[in-house]
C-alpha positions in Angstrom: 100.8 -66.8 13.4 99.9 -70.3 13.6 101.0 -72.0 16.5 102.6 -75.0 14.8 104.7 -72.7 12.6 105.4 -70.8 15.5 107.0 -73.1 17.3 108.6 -74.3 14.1 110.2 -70.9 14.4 111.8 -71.4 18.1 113.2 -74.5 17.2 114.8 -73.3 14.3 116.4 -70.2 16.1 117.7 -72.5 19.1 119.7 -74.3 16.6 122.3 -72.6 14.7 124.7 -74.6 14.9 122.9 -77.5 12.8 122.1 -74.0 10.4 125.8 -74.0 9.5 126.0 -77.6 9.0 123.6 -77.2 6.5 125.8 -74.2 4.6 128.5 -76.6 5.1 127.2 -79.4 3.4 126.5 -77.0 0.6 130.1 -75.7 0.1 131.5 -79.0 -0.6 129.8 -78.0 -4.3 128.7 -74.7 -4.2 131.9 -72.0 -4.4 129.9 -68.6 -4.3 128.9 -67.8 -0.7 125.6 -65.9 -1.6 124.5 -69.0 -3.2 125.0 -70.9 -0.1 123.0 -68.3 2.0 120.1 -68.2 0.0 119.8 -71.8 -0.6 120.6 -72.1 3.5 117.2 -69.4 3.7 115.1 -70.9 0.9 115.6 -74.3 2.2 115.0 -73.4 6.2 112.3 -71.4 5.0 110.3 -74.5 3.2 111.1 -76.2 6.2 109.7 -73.9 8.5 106.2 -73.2 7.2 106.0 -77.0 5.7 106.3 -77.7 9.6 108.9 -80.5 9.2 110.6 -78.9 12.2 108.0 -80.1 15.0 110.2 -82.8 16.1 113.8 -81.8 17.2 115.7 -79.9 14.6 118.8 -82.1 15.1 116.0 -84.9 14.2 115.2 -83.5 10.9 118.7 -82.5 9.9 120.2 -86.0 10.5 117.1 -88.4 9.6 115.8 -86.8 7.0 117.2 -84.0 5.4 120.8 -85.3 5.7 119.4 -88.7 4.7 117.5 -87.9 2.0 119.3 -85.0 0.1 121.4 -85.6 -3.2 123.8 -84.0 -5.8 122.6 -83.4 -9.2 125.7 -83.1 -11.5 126.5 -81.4 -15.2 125.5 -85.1 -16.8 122.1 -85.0 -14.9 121.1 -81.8 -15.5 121.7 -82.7 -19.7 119.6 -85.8 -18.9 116.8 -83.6 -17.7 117.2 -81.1 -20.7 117.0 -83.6 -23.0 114.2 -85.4 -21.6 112.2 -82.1 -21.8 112.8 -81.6 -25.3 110.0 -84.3 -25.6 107.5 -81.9 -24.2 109.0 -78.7 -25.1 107.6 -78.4 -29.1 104.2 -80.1 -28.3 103.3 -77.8 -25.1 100.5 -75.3 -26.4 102.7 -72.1 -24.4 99.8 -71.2 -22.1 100.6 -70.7 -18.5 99.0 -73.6 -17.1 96.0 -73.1 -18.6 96.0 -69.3 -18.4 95.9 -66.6 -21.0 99.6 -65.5 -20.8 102.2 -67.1 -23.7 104.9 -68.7 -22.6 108.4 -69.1 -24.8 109.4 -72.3 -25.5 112.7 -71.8 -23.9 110.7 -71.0 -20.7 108.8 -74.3 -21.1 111.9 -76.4 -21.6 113.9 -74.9 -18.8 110.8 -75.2 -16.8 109.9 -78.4 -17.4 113.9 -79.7 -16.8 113.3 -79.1 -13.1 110.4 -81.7 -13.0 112.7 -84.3 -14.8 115.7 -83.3 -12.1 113.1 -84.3 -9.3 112.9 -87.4 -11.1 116.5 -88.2 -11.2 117.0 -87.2 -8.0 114.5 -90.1 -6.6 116.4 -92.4 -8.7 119.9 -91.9 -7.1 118.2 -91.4 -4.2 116.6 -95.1 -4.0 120.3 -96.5 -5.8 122.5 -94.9 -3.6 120.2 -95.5 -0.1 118.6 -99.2 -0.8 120.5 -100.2 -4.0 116.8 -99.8 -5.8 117.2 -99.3 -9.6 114.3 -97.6 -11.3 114.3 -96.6 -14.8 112.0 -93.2 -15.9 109.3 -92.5 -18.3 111.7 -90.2 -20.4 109.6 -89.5 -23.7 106.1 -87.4 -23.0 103.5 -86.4 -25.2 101.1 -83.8 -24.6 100.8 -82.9 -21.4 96.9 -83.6 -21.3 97.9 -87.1 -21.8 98.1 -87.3 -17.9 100.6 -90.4 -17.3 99.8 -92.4 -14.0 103.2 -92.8 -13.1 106.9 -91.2 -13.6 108.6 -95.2 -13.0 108.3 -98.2 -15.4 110.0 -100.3 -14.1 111.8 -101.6 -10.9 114.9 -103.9 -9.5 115.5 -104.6 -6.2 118.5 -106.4 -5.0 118.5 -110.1 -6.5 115.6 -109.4 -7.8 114.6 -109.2 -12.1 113.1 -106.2 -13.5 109.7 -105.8 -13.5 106.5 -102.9 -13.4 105.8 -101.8 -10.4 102.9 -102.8 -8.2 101.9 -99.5 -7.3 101.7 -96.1 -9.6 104.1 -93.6 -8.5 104.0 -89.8 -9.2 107.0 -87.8 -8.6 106.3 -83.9 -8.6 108.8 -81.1 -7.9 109.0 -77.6 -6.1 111.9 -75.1 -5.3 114.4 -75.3 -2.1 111.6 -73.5 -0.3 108.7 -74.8 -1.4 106.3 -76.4 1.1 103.6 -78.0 -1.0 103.4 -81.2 -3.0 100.9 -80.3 -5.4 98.9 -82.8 -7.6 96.0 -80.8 -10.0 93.3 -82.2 -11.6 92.3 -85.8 -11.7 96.1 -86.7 -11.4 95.3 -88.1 -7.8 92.5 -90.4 -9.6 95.5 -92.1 -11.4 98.3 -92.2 -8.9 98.9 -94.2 -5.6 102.0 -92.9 -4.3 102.9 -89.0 -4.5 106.5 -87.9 -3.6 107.8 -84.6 -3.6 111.1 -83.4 -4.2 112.4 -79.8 -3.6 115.5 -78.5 -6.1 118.0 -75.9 -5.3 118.2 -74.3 -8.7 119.0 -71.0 -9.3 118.7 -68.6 -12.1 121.8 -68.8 -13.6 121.4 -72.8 -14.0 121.1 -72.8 -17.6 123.2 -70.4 -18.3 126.4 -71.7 -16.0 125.5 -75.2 -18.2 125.9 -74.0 -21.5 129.4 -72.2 -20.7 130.4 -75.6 -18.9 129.6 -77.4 -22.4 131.5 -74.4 -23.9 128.2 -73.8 -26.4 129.1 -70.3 -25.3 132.4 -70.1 -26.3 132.4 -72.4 -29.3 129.3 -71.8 -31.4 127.5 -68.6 -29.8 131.1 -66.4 -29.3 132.8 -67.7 -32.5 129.4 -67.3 -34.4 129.3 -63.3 -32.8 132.7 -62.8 -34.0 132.1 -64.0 -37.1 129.8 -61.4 -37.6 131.9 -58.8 -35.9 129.7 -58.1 -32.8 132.3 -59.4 -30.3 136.2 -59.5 -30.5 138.5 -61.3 -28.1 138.7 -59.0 -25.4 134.7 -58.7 -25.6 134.1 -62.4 -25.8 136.5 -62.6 -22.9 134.8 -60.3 -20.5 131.2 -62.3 -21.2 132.5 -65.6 -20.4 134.0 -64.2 -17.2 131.0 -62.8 -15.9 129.2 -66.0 -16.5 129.0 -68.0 -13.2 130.6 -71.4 -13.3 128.3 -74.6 -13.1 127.6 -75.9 -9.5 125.6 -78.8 -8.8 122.4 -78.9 -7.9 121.6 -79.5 -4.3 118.4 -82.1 -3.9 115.8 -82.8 -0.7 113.7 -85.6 -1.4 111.4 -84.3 1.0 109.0 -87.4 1.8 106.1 -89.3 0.1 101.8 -89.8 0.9 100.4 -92.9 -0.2 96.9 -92.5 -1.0 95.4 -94.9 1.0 96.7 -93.7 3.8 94.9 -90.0 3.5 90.7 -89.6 4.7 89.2 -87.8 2.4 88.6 -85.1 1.2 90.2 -83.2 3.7 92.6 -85.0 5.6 94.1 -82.5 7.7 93.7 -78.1 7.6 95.6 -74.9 8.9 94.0 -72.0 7.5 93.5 -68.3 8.8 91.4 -65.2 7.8 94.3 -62.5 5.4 94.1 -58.9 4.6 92.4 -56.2 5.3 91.1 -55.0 2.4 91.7 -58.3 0.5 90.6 -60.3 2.4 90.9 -63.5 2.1 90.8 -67.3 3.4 94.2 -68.6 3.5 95.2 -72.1 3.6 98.4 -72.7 5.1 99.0 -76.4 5.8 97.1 -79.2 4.9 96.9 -82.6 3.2 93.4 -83.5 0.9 91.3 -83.1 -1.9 91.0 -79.1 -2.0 88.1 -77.4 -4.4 85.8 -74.2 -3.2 83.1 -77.1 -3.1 84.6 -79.3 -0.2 86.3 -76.6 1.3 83.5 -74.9 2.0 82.6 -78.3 4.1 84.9 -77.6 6.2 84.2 -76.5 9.6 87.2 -74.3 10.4 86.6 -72.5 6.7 82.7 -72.3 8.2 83.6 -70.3 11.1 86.0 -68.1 9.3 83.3 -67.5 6.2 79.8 -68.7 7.4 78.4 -66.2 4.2 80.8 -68.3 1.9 81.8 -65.1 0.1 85.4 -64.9 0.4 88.0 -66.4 -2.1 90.4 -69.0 -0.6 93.7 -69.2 -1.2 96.8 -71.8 -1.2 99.6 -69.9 0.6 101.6 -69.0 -1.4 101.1 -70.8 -4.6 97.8 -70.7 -5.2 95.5 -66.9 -5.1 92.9 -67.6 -5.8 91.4 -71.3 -6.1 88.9 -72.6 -8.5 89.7 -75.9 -9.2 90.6 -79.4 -7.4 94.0 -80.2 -6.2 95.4 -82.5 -4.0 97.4 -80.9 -2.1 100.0 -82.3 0.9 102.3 -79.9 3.1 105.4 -81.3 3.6 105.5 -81.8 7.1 102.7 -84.0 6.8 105.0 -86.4 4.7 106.6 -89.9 5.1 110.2 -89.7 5.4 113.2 -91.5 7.4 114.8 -94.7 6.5 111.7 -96.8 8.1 108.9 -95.2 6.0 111.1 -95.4 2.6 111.1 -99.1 3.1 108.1 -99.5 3.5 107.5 -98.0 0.4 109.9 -100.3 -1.3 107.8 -103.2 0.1 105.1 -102.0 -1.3 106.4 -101.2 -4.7 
């Protein structure tokens, strides 16, 4: 294991009493306990391997995960929906550029989560530094790479105006550890932040009873057509989880200029047996087969340059250039977000 994430892993299980604070601050929303544990896991978990937890875990729970987490409610999780829409019917339905078809409904429920991120850096900067930001909310095809996901800023006694630098905002699950940028995104960006969502499966699902679609147009249609009666249309709404909101970690941000490149920093480790494989674990940089392959710690795993190199976990096998940033190897606390402002 690597030492880092090893010791990640110590000072995680010396500190279970800042564990439960965490479950705690999700029950003031969140009313099924599963839920609770498994976002607890998932969001420990990203932690963990993103190494965020080399400085004391008290540390990270009060300066930055405590500081920098946020409630997504019913009216923004419509706002995200709707914003989708605009990408939803002009996405072609591959699978990021794969062979497998996607549905629609996939793509628009998908796509949502990136527009939550968004929001959440919005009440985020409001609620922390009284920054208003307003969102690039209509898309067109997602080839048509757009440099940044804010148009325009206000800071206290200040007019609105564009922003000095371009700011990407990209998203990943409660216990996700990479902020991800593909293709020549990085070319057109300056400042990368990643935000990690607690969403759960039964999301979209929990919002369209709370909105009573269910009950009003989907039930009353079905009973209209004699597949469900009362009692039937009863049961179903029942069994249909109520609509919690979302729990939100803006996790930290990497300027560019900031990063030596290509590779700014690496973790990686030889994987499998029969497999086998190069795995990256950690890192921040430019990563392609080309300038890994650079790289002396991939050299003295691979000196024949024969096996395939993965991004643990979210990558298998990697072909093509990403930039790439673990989340440990973010900016975060209230210094480094003003900074950010300053330069914005």
């Amino acid at each position: 294991m690597n030492r880092r994430l090893l010791e990640a892993r110590v000072i995680m299980q010396s500190n279970i009493k800042y564990i439960d604070e965490i479950s705690n601050m999700l029950k003031k929303e969140i009313t099924d306990e599963n839920s609770i544990h498994k976002l607890t896991t998932e969001l420990l978990r990203g932690a963990e391997s993103g190494l965020e937890l080399e400085d004391s875990f008290k540390n990270w729970i009060r300066n930055r995960f405590e500081y920098q987490f946020i409630w997504l409610d019913n009216d923004d999780y419509l706002k995200a929906l709707v914003r989708a829409l605009w990408l939803a019917p002009v996405f072609a339905g591959t699978d990021f550029g794969g062979s497998r078809q996607r549905d629609m409904a996939q793509v628009w429920t998908d796509t949502a989560r990136g527009f939550l991120g968004e929001i959440a850096v919005l009440k985020f900067l409001l609620n922390k530094f009284d920054v208003r930001i307003t969102l690039d909310t209509k898309r067109g095809e997602l080839t048509k790479f757009l440099p940044t996901d804010i148009t325009n800023i206000k800071l206290p006694y200040e007019d609105w105006r564009k922003p000095n630098l371009n700011i990407s905002i990209k998203t990943t699950k409660f216990n996700g550890r990479w902020l991800d940028v593909p293709g020549k995104q990085f070319d057109h960006s300056d400042i990368f932040i990643l935000v990690k969502i607690g969403i759960s499966r039964h999301h979209f699902l929990a919002f369209l009873k709370a909105i009573s679609f269910l009950r009003d147009k989907l039930f009353a249609r079905a009973s209209s057509l004699g597949e469900l009666d009362n009692e039937e249309a009863n049961h179903l709404w029942n069994e249909i989880p109520e609509f919690n909101p979302i729990p939100a970690y803006v996790a930290g941000y990497v300027c560019k200029k900031d990063v030596n490149l290509p590779i700014h920093e690496i973790f990686c480790r030889r994987k499998g047996t029969k497999n086998i494989r190069i795995a990256i674990t950690q890192g921040i940089g430019l990563f392609s087969p080309q300038t890994l392959r650079k790289e002396p710690k991939i050299y003295c795993i691979d000196k024949n340059e024969s096996l395939p190199i993965e991004i643990e976990p979210i990558i298998e096998s990697l072909t093509n250039v990403h930039f790439l940033a673990h989340s440990g190897g973010l900016k975060w606390g209230k210094e480094n977000w003003k900074s950010l402002i300053d330069l914005i």
